[in-house]
C-alpha positions as CSV (number, residue, x, y, z in Angstrom):
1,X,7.3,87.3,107.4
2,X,4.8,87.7,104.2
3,X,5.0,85.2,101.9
4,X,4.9,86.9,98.3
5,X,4.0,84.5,94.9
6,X,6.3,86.3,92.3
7,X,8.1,84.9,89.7
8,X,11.1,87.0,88.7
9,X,10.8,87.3,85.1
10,X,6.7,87.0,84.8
11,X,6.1,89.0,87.8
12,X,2.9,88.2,90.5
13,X,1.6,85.0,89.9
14,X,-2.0,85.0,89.9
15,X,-3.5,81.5,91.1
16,X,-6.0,79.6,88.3
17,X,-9.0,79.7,91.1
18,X,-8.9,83.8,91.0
19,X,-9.0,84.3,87.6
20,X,-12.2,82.0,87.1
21,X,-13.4,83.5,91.5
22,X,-13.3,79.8,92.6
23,X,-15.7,78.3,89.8
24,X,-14.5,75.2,88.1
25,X,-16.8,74.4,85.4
26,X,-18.5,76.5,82.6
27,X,-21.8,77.6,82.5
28,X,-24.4,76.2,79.7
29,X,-23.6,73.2,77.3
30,X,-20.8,71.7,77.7
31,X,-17.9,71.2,75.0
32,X,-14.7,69.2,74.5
33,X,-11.4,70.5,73.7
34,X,-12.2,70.2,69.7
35,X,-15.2,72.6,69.4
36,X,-14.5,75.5,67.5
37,X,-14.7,78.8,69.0
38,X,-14.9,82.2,67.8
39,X,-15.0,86.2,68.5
40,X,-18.4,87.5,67.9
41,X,-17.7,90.8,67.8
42,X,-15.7,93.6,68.8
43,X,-13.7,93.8,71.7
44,X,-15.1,95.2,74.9
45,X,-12.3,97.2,77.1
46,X,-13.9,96.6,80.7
47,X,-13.4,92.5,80.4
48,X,-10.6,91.2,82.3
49,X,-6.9,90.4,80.6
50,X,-8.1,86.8,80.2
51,X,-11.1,87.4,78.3
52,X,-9.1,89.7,76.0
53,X,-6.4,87.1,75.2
54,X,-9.0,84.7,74.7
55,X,-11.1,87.1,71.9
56,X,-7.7,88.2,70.2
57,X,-7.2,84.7,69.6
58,X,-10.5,83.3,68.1
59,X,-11.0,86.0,65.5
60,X,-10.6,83.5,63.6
61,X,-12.1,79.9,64.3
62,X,-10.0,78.2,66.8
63,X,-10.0,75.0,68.8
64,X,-10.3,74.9,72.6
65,X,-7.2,72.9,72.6
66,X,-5.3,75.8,70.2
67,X,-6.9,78.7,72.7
68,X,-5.5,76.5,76.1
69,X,-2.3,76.4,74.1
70,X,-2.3,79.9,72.8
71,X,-2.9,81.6,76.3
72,X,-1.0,79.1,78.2
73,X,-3.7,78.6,80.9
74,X,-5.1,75.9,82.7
75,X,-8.2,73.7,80.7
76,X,-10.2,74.5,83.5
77,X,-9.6,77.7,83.7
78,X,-10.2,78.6,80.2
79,X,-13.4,76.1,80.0
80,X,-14.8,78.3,82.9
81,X,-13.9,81.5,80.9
82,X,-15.1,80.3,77.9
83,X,-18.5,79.9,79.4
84,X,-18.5,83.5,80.1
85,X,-17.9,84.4,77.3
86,X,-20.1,82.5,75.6
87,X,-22.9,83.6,78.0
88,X,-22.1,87.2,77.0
89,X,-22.4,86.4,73.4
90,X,-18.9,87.4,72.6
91,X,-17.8,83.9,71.2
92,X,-19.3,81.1,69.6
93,X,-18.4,77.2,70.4
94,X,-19.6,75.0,67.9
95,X,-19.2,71.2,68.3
96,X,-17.5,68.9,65.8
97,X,-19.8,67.9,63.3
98,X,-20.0,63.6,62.5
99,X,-17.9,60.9,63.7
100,X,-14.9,62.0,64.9
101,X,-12.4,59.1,63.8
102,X,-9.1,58.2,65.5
103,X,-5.9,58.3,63.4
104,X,-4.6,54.9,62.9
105,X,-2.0,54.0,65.0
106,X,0.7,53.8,62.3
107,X,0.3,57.1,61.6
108,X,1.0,57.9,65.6
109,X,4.2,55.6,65.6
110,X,5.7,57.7,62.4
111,X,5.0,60.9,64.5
112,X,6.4,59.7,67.8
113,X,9.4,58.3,65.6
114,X,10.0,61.3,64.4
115,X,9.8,63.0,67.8
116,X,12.2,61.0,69.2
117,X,14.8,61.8,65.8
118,X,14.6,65.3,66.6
């Protein structure tokens, strides 16, 4: 017996290690999950399914945190295909700027408050 990875409504499931061929960290500087990224320039049609949902989704400046949750992949994976990317010149990733500052912590208990209302 064959054992099959299929998920009835999404179809095949393809594992996080092939998309990014076993590699699990990005090329060149690193970044966090609040650098900015964005599309370069056009499109290419020979890059992989990935990389095009990636580039549809920082023609406009987007955070690594908004692309992970946009495409619905793994961090690692998409820090590894952001670093192609990036080495292809077909996106940006700029680091935040200054102190990045904590919101206070009252702040955080109104928000989980409200969470928990909904």
């Amino acid at each position: 017996m064959t054992e099959r990875w299929l998920d009835r409504e999404a179809g095949p499931i393809v594992r996080p290690y092939t998309v990014t061929r076993g590699r699990t960290k990005a090329t060149g500087a690193q970044f966090d999950l609040i650098a900015v990224v964005e599309a370069t320039r056009t499109t290419r049609r020979d890059l992989p399914p990935e990389h095009m949902s990636i580039i549809n989704t920082c023609h406009v400046p987007t955070s690594v945190v908004e692309v992970v949750a946009e495409t619905g992949l793994p961090i690692g994976v998409i820090r590894v295909l952001l670093g192609d990317l990036r080495d292809a010149g077909l996106i940006t990733i700029r680091l935040p700027t200054g102190p990045v500052t904590a919101p206070r912590e009252s702040l955080l208990r109104d928000i989980l408050a409200g969470l928990r209302a909904l």
